[in-house]
C-alpha positions as CSV (number, residue, x, y, z in Angstrom):
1,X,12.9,-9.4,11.5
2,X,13.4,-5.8,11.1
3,X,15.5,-3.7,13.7
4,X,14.0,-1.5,16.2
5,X,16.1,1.5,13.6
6,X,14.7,-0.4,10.6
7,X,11.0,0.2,12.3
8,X,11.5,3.6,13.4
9,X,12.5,5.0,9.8
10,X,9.8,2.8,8.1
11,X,7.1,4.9,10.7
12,X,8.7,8.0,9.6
13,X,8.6,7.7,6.3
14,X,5.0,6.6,6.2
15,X,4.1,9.9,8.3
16,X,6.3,12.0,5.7
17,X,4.2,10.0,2.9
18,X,0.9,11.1,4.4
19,X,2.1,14.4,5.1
20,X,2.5,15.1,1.5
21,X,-0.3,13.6,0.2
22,X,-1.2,17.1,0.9
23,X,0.7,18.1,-1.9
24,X,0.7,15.4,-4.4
25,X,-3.4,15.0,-4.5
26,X,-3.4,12.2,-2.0
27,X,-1.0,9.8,-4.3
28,X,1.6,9.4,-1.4
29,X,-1.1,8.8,0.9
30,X,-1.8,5.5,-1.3
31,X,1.5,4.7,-1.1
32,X,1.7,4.9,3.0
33,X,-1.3,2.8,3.3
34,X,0.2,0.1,1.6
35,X,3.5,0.4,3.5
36,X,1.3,0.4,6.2
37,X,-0.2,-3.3,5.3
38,X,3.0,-4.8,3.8
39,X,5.0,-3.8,6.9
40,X,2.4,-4.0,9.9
41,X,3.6,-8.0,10.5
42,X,7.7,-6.5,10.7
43,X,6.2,-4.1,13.7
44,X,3.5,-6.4,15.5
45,X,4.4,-6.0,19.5
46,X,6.3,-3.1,19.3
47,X,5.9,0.4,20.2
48,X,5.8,1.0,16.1
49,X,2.3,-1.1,15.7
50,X,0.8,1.7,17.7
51,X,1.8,3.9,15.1
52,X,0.5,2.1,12.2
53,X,-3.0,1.7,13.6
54,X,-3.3,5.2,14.4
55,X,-2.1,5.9,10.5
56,X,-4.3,3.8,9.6
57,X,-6.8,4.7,11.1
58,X,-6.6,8.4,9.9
59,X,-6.1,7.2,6.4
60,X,-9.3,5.4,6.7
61,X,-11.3,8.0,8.8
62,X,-10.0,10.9,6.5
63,X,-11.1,9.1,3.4
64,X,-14.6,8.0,4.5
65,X,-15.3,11.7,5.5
66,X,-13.8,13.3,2.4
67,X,-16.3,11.1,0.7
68,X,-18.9,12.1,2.0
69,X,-17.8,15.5,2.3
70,X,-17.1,15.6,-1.2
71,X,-20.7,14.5,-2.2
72,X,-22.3,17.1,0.4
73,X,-20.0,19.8,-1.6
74,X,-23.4,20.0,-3.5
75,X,-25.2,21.8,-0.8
76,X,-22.2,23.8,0.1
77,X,-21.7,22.2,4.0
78,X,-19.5,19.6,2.1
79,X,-16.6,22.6,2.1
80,X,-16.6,22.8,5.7
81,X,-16.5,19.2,6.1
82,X,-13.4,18.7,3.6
83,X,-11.8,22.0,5.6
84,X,-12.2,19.8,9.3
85,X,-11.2,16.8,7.6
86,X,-7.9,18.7,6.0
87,X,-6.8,19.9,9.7
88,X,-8.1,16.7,11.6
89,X,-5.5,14.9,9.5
90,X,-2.5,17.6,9.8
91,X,-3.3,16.9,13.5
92,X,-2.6,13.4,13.2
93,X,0.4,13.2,11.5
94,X,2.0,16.4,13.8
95,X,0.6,14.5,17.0
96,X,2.1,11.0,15.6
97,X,5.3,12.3,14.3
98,X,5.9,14.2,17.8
99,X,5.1,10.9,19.7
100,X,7.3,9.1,17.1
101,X,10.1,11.3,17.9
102,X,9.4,11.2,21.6
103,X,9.9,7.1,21.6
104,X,6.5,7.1,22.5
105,X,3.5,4.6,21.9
106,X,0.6,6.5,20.5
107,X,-2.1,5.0,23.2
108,X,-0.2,4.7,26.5
């Protein structure tokens, strides 16, 4: 069973793995969402699982609507879809992180 420190760090450095996907093409953010699965049972009842379902969640919600974004790139309101989607995820991880470092559940 992994510490309450042991869970804190692992959240952290999921949301600094999603954070630069920004930078790395989205390879980190494949990396997070496993971490995400292999480590969900390690967090399951604490404050931490919260977390990981709201990661997950953005991981999921940002990818479905980058694809289709990207295919609507074709009749040019695709760009302003991927631009929504690029800040709807910075969101995320800046409101999660905050949370995070707060001690805070993301739903209360």
């Amino acid at each position: 069973m992994a510490t309450e420190e042991q869970n804190k760090s692992v959240t952290q450095i999921i949301y600094g793995l999603y954070a630069a996907g920004y930078f790395t093409g989205g390879l980190t953010s494949i990396a997070a969402i496993i971490m995400n699965y292999v480590k969900l049972q390690d967090v399951a009842g604490t404050m931490y699982e919260s977390h990981f379902r709201w990661q997950m969640r953005t991981f999921w919600f940002s990818f479905l609507w980058s694809v289709i974004s990207g295919i609507l790139c074709m009749i040019v309101v695709g760009i302003f879809g991927l631009i929504a989607v690029g800040i709807w995820v910075i969101y995320r991880i800046v409101v999660g992180w905050l949370k995070l470092s707060e001690g805070k559940p993301m739903y209360a």
